[in-house]
C-alpha positions in Angstrom: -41.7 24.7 17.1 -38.4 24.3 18.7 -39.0 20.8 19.7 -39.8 20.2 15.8 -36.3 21.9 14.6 -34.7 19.7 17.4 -36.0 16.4 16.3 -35.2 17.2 12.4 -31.5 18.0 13.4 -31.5 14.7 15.3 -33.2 12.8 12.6 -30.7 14.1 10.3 -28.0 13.8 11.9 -27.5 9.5 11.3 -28.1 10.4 7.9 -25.3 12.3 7.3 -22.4 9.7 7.9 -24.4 7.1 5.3 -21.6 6.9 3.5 -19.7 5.8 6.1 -21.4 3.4 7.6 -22.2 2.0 4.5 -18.1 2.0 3.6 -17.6 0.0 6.8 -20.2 -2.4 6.3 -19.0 -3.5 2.6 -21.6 -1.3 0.7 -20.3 0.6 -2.2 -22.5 1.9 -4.5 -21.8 0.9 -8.2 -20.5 4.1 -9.4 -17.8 4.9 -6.8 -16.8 1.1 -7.0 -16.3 0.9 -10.8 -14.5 4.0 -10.0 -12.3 2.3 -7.5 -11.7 -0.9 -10.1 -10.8 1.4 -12.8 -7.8 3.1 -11.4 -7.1 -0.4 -10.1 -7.2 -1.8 -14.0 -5.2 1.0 -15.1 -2.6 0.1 -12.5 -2.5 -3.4 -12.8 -2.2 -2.9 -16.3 0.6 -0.8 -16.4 2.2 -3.3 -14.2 1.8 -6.1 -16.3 3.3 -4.1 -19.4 5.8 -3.5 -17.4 7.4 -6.6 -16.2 7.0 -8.0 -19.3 3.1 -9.9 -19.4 1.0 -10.5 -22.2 -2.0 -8.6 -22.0 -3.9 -12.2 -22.1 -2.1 -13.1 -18.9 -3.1 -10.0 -17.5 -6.8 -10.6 -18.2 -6.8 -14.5 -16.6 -5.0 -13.2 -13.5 -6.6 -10.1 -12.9 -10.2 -11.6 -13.9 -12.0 -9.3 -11.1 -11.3 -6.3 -12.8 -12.1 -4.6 -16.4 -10.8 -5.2 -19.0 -10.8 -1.9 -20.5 -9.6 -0.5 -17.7 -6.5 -3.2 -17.6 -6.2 -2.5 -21.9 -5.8 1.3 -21.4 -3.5 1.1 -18.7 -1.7 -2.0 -20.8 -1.5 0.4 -23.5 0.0 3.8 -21.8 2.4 1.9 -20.5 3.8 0.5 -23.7 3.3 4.0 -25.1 5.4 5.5 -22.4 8.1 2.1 -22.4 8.4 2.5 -26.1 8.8 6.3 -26.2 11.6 6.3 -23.1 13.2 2.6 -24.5 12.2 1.1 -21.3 13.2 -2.3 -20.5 10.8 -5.3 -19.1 11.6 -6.6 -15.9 11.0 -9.8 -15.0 8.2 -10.2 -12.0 9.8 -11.6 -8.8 6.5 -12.6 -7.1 3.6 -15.2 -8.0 0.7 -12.9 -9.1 -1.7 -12.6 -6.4 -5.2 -14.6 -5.5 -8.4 -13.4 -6.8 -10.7 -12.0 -4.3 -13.6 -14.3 -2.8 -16.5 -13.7 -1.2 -16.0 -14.1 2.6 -18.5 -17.5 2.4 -16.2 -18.5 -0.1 -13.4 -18.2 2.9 -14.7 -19.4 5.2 -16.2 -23.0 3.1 -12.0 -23.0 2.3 -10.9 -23.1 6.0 -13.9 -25.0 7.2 -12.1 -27.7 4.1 -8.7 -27.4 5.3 -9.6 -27.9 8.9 -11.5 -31.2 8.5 -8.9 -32.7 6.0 -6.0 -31.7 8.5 -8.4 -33.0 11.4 -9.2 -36.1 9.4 -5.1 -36.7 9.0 -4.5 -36.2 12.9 -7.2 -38.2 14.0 -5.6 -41.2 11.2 -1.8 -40.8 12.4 -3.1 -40.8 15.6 -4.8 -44.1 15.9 -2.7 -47.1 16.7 -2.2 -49.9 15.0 -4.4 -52.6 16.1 -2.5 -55.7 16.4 -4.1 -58.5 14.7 -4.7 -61.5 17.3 -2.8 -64.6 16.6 -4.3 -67.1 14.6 -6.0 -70.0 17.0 -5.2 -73.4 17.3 -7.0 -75.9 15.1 -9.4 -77.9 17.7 -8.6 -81.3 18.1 -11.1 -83.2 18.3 -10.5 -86.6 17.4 -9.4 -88.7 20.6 -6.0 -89.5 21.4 -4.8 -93.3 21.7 -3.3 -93.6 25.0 -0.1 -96.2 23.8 1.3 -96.5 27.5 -1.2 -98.3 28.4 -0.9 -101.7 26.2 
């Protein structure tokens, strides 16, 4: 009986950091990630309101998120600017690039190392000096004057 309890509590105890594990790994489940993405939206979108964007630019930017989520937060902000006169301010950064997948990355790199190989391995070869052009053959016999 004991040994039964035993194995049960260390069967069980794996189990209980699932979460974890799975948070380490890259595995959300879909409710905790939209979640996630919609206090993202919300923020994003009360950024762009802030400094100024059109919710349109907000969308193509932010593509990877909502776009309810980005609309409401769009929307409170240009409740709460309009309410406290609130100017824009004009964003002093390029907006950021979308997330890719890691495969995505990696293809990228693997690109930009072969193209920068490709233009070492070019400024690196020397330029091959073309050989002089060869004298015609003559072959037609020479008179030998002197001798007359």
């Amino acid at each position: 009986m004991i040994k039964h309890v035993l194995f049960l509590i260390f069967a069980a105890l794996p189990l209980a950091a699932c979460d974890q594990i799975a948070g380490k790994l890259g595995l959300e489940s879909p409710a905790l990630k939209e979640g996630r993405t919609d206090g993202e939206g919300k923020a994003v979108g009360s950024a762009c309101r802030h400094s100024g964007r059109a919710i349109e630019d907000c969308y193509s930017i932010y593509s990877w998120l909502p776009k309810a989520s980005v609309y409401a937060g769009w929307r409170e902000m240009d409740e709460y600017m309009r309410e406290n006169k609130l100017e824009t301010i004009a964003p002093q950064l390029p907006p950021p690039e979308p997330p890719r997948s890691a495969r995505a990355k990696a293809r990228a790199a693997e690109q930009a190392a072969s193209q920068a190989a490709g233009q070492a391995a070019v400024e690196a070869t020397p330029l091959q000096a073309t050989p002089p052009p060869a004298a015609p053959n003559d072959t037609t016999p020479k008179s030998d004057s002197s001798k007359h």
